[in-house]
Every structure is written in structure tokens, then in C-alpha cells.
C-alpha positions as CSV (number, residue, x, y, z in Angstrom):
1,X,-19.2,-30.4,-39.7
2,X,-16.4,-28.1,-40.5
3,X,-18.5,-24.9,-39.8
4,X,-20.0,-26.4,-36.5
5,X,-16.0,-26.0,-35.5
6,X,-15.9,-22.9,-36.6
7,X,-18.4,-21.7,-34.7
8,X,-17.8,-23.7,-31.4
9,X,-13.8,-22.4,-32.0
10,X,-15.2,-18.6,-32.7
11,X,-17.7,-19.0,-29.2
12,X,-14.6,-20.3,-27.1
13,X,-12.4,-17.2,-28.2
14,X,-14.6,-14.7,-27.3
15,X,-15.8,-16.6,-23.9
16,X,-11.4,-16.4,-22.6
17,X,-11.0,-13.2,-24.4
18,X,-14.4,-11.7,-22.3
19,X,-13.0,-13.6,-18.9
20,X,-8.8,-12.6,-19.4
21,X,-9.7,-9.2,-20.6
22,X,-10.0,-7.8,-16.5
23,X,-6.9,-9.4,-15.9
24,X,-4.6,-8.2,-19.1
25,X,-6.0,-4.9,-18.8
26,X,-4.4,-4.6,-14.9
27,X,-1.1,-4.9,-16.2
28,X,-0.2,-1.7,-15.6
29,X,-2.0,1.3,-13.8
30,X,-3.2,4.3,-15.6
31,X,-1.0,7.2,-14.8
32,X,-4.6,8.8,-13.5
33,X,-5.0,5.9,-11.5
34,X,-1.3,5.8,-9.8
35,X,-2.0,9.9,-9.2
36,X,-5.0,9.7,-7.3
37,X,-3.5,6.7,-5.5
38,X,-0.4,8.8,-4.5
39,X,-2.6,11.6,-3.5
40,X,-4.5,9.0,-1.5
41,X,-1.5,8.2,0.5
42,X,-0.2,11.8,0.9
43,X,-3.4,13.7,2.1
44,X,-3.0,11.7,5.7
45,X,0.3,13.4,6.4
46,X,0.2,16.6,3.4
47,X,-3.1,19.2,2.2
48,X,-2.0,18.8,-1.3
49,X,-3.1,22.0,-3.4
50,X,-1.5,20.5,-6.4
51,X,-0.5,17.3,-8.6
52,X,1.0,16.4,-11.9
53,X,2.1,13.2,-13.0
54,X,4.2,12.0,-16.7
55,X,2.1,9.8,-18.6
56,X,4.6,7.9,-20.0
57,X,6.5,5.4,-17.7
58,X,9.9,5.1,-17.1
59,X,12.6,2.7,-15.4
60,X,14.6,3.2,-12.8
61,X,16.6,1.1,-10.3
62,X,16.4,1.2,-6.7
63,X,18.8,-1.4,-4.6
64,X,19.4,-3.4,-8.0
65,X,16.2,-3.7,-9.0
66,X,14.6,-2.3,-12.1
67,X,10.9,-0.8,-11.9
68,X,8.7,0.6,-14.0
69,X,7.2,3.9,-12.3
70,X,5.5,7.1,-13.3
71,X,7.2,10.2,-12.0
72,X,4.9,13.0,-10.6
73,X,4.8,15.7,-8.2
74,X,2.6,17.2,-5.4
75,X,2.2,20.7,-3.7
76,X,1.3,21.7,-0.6
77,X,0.7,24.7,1.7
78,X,2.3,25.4,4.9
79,X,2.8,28.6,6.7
80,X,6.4,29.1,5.1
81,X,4.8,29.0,1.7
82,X,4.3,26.5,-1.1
83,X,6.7,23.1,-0.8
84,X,7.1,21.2,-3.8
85,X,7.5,17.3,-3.8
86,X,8.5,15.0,-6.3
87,X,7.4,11.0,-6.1
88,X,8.1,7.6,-8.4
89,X,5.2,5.4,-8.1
90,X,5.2,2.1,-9.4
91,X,2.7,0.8,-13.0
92,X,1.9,-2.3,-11.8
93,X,1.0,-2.0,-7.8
94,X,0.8,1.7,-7.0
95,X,3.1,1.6,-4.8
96,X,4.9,4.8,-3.8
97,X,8.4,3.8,-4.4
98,X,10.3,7.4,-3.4
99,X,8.8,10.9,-2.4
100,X,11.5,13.6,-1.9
101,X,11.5,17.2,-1.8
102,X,12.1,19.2,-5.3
């Protein structure tokens, strides 16, 4: 009896770990992810010729609210040159939170 429990406890575990694991692991977006989002979003008004973005996250506040963002930057070409930008995006939605000239 007690290993039929066991078992049945053993098959439950893994059934909500395999059906929760999508949701845990979008926590937080990859810093890859959050890039090519912000690129994404850019390219309609920017040609970007370049991107970086920190891989660790940091927080900052904006109107007295604390968020967890990556900080990253884009170039891109006009006929003055090379213009650099520098953007927060947030971990959790993707949403561009700030994008300023450097």
C-alpha cells in the first residue's frame, strides 16, 4: 500500500512540475529575448547597425515605481554619422521602459 503512494505521489509531481514548468520559466525574459524585442520595436522608426544589451538585470525607479530592466544600447546610421542610443527594457513584459540618446 505504502509504495502504491509513493508512486501515485512521484506521478502527480512530475505531471504539475511538466504543466507549471512554461509558466515559471516566463518569469523573466532572457536578456536575448528583451534585445531582439527592442530591436523589434526600433527598426520601424531606426536602421539599427548595432545592439548590445547587460545580461544581468538591474532596478531602477521611474515615477515611484521599482522595475527590473536590462540596460542595452542600439546604433544607427544617418547621414551625420553613427548615433548612439541607450534603452531600459523591462524582465518580465519586454516592455521598452526609456530609450534616450548616449
Amino acid at each position: 500500500m505504502a509504495i502504491k503512494r509513493f508512486i501515485a505521489g512521484v506521478g502527480i509531481g512530475l505531471a504539475l512540475g511538466y504543466v507549471l514548468r512554461p509558466s515559471l520559466e516566463r518569469e523573466r525574459l532572457t536578456p536575448e529575448r528583451a534585445l531582439k524585442e527592442v530591436k523589434k520595436t526600433a527598426s520601424q522608426a531606426f536602421a539599427i547597425s548595432g545592439s548590445w544589451i547587460h545580461m544581468l538585470p538591474e532596478t531602477i525607479e521611474r515615477n515611484h515605481i521599482s522595475y527590473e530592466v536590462y540596460r542595452g544600447g542600439l546604433s544607427t546610421t544617418t547621414a551625420e554619422g553613427t548615433v548612439q542610443y541607450e534603452f531600459f527594457v523591462d524582465t518580465k513584459t519586454g516592455a521598452l521602459l526609456d530609450l534616450q540618446l548616449a
